[in-house]
Backbone bond lengths (Angstrom), bond angles and torsions (degrees), N, CA, C in turn:
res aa  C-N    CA-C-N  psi(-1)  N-CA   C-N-CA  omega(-1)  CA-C   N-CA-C  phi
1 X - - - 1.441 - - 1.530 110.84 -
2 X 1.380 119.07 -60.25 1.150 126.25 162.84 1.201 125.62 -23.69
3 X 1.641 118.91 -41.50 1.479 127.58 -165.05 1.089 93.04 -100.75
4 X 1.565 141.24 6.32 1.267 110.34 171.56 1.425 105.15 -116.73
5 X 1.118 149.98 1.13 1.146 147.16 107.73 1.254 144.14 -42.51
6 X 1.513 106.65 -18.08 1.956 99.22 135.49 1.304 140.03 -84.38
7 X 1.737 102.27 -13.83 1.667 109.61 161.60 1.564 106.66 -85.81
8 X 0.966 125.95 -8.25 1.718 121.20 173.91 1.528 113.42 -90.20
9 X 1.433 118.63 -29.93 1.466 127.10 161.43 1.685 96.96 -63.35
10 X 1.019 157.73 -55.61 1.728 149.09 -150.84 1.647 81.85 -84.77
11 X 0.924 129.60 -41.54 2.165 104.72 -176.77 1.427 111.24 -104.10
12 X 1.715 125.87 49.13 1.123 122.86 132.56 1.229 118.11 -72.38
13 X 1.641 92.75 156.83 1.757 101.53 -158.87 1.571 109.46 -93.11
14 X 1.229 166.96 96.58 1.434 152.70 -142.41 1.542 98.21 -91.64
15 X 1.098 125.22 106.57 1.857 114.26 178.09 1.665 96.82 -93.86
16 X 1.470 98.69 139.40 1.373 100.81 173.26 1.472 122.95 -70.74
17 X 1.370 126.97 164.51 1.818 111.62 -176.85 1.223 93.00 -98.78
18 X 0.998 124.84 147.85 1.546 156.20 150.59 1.583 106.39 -26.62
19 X 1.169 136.02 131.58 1.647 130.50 156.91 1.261 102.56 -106.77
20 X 1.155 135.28 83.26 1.056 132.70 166.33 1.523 108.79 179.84
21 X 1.450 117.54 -169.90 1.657 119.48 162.36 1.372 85.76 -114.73
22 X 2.405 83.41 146.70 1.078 92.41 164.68 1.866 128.35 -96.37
23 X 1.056 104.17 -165.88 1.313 96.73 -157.34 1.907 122.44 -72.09
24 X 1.517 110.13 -12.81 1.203 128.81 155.90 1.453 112.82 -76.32
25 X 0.678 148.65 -67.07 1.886 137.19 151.52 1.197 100.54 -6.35
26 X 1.628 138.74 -83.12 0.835 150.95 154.58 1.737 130.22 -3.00
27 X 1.243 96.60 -50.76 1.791 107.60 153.35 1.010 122.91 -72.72
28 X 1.166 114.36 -59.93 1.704 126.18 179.80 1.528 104.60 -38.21
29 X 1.490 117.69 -50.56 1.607 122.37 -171.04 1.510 115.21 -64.15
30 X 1.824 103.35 -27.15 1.831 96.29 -161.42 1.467 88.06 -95.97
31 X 1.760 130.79 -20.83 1.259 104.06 170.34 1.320 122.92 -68.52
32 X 1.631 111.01 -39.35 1.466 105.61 177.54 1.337 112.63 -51.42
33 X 1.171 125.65 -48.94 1.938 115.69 -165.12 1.688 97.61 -63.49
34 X 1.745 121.76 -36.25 1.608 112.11 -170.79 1.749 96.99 -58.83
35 X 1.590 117.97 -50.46 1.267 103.85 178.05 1.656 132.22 -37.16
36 X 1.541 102.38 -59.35 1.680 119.53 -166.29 1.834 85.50 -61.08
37 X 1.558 107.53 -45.80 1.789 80.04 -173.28 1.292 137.46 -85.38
38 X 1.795 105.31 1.12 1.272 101.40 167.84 1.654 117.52 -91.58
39 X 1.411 116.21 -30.40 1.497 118.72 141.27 1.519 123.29 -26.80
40 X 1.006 113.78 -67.31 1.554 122.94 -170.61 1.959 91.66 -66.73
41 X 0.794 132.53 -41.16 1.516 149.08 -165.81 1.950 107.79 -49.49
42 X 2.063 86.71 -53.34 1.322 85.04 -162.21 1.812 101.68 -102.53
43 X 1.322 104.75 -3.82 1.527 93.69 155.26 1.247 122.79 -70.53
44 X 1.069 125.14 -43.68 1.392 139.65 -173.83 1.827 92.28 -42.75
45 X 1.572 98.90 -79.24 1.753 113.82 -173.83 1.651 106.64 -41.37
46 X 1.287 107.93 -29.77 1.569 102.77 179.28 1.122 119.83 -77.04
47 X 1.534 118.52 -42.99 1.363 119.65 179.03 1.948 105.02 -62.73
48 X 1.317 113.04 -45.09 1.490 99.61 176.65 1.474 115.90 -66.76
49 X 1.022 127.44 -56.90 1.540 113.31 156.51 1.338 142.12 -35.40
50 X 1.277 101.69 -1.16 1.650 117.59 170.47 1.508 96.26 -97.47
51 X 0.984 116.73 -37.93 1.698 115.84 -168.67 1.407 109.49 -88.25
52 X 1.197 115.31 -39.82 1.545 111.61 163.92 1.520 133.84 -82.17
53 X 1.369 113.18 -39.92 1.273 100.00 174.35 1.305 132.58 -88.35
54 X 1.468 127.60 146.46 1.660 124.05 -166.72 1.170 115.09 -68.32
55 X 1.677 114.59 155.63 1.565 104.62 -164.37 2.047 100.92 -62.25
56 X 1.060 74.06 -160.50 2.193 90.93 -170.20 1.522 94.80 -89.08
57 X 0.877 141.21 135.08 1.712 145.74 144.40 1.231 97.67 -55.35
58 X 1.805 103.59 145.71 1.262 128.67 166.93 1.376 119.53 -74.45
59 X 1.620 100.90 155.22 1.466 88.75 172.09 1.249 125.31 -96.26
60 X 1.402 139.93 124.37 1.219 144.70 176.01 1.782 109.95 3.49
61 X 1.080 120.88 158.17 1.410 103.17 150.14 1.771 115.48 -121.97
62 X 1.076 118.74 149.80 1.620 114.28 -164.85 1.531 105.72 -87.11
63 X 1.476 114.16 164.66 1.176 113.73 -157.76 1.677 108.25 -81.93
64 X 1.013 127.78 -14.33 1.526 134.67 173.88 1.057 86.13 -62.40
65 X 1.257 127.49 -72.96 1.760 124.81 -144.80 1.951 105.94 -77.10
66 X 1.612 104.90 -6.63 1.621 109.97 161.38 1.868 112.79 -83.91
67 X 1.436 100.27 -19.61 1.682 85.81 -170.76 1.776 95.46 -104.29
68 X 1.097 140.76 5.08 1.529 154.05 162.77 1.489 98.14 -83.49
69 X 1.408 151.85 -48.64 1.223 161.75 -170.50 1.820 88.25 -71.45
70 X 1.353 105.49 -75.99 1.610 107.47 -172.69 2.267 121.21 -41.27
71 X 1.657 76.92 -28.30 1.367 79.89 -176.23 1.223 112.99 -90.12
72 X 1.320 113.90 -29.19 1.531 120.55 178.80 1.702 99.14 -46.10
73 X 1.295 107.87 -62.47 1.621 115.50 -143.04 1.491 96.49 -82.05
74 X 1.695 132.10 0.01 1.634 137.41 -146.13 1.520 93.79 -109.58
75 X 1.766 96.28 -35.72 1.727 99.15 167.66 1.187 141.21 -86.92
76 X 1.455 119.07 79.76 1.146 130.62 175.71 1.717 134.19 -61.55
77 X 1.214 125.45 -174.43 1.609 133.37 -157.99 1.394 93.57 -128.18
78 X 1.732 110.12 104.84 1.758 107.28 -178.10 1.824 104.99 -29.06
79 X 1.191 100.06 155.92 1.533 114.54 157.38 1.550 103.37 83.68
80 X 1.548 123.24 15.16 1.427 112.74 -173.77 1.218 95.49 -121.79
C-alpha cells in the first residue's frame, strides 16, 4: 500500500500558474466599470436635473373635491 502511494506521489502533474488574468476576470472587470459608470452617469444627470429643471405644476383640484373640502372644514363642534 505504502508503495503505491509513493509511486502515485512521483506522477503528480505540477501545472504552472498563470501570470496574468484570466480571461473571465477580465469580463467580470469591464462589466463592472460599464455598471459603476452608468450608475455614476445617471446620478450625476439626476442631480443636474434637479437643479435645472422647474418643479412639476400641480394638478388642478376639481370642483367636487372643493365643495367636500368647504364642507368638511364649515362643520364645526358646538362651542368653537
Amino acid at each position: 500500500m505504502a508503495e503505491q502511494f509513493a509511486e502515485s506521489a512521483n506522477n503528480v502533474i505540477i501545472e504552472e500558474v498563470n501570470k496574468g488574468l484570466n480571461p473571465g476576470m477580465i469580463v467580470l472587470l469591464v462589466v463592472a466599470t460599464f455598471l459603476l459608470l452608468f450608475f455614476v452617469g445617471n446620478y450625476a444627470l439626476y442631480l443636474y436635473a434637479q437643479k435645472t429643471l422647474p418643479p412639476k405644476k400641480k394638478k388642478p383640484v376639481s370642483k367636487k373635491k372643493l365643495k367636500r373640502e368647504k364642507l368638511k372644514q364649515g362643520v364645526s363642534a358646538p362651542g368653537e
